[in-house]
LOLOGU-194503 format. One line per field, with one value per residue (C-alpha): residue number from 1; x, y, z; residue in one letter. Coordinates in Angstrom, 1 decimal, padded with zeros to 4 digits. Last residue first. Layout:
num = NUM:...
xx = X:...
yy = Y:...
zz = Z:...
residu = a:...
// end
This chain:
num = 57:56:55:54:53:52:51:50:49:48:47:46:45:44:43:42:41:40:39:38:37:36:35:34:33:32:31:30:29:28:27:26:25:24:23:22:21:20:19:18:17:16:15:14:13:12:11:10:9:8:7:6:5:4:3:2:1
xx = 007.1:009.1:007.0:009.1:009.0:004.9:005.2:007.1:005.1:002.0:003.3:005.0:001.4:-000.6:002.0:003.8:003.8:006.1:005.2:008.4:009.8:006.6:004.9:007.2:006.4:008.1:009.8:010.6:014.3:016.0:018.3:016.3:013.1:013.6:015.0:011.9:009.9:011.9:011.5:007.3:007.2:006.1:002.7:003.2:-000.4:000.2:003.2:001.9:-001.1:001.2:003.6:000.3:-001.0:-001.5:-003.8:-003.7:-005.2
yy = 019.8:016.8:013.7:010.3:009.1:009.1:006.8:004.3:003.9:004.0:001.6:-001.0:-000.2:-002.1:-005.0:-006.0:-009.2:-011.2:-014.4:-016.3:-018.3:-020.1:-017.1:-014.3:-011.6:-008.0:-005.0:-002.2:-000.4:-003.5:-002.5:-005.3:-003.8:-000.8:-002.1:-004.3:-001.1:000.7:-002.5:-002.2:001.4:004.1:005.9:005.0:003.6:002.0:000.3:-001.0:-002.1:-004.3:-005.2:-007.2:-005.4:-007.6:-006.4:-006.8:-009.7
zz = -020.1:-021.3:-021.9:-023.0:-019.4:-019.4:-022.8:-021.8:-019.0:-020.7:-022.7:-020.1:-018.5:-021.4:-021.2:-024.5:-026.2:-028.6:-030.3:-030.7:-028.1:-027.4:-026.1:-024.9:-023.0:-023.5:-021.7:-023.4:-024.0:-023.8:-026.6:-028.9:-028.0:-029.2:-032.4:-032.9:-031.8:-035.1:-037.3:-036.5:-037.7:-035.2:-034.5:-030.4:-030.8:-034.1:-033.1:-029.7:-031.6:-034.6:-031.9:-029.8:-026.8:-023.9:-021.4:-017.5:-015.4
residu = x:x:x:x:x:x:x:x:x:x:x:x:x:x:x:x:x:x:x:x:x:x:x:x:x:x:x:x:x:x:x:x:x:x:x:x:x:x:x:x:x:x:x:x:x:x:x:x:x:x:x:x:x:x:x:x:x
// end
């Protein structure tokens, strides 16, 4: 099973604030799991995937 990362560790390990991933997320920019409607989670890869398009040589 992969890892959930909670908005608080996606946040720190981008080094953004938590409104700007909320704003992300809102223009369907990252993918997220839901729990209950309202606890939001982010898949380890989604990241790293995330983060491998954002890299310009």
């Amino acid at each position: 099973m992969e890892e959930l990362l909670t908005p608080d560790e996606v946040s720190a390990i981008l080094k953004v604030s938590k409104a700007w991933l909320y704003a992300q997320v809102q223009r369907g920019r990252f993918p997220t799991v839901r729990f209950n409607g309202r606890s939001l989670r982010f898949k380890a890869s989604d990241i790293q995937h995330y983060i491998d398009r954002q890299y310009t040589a």
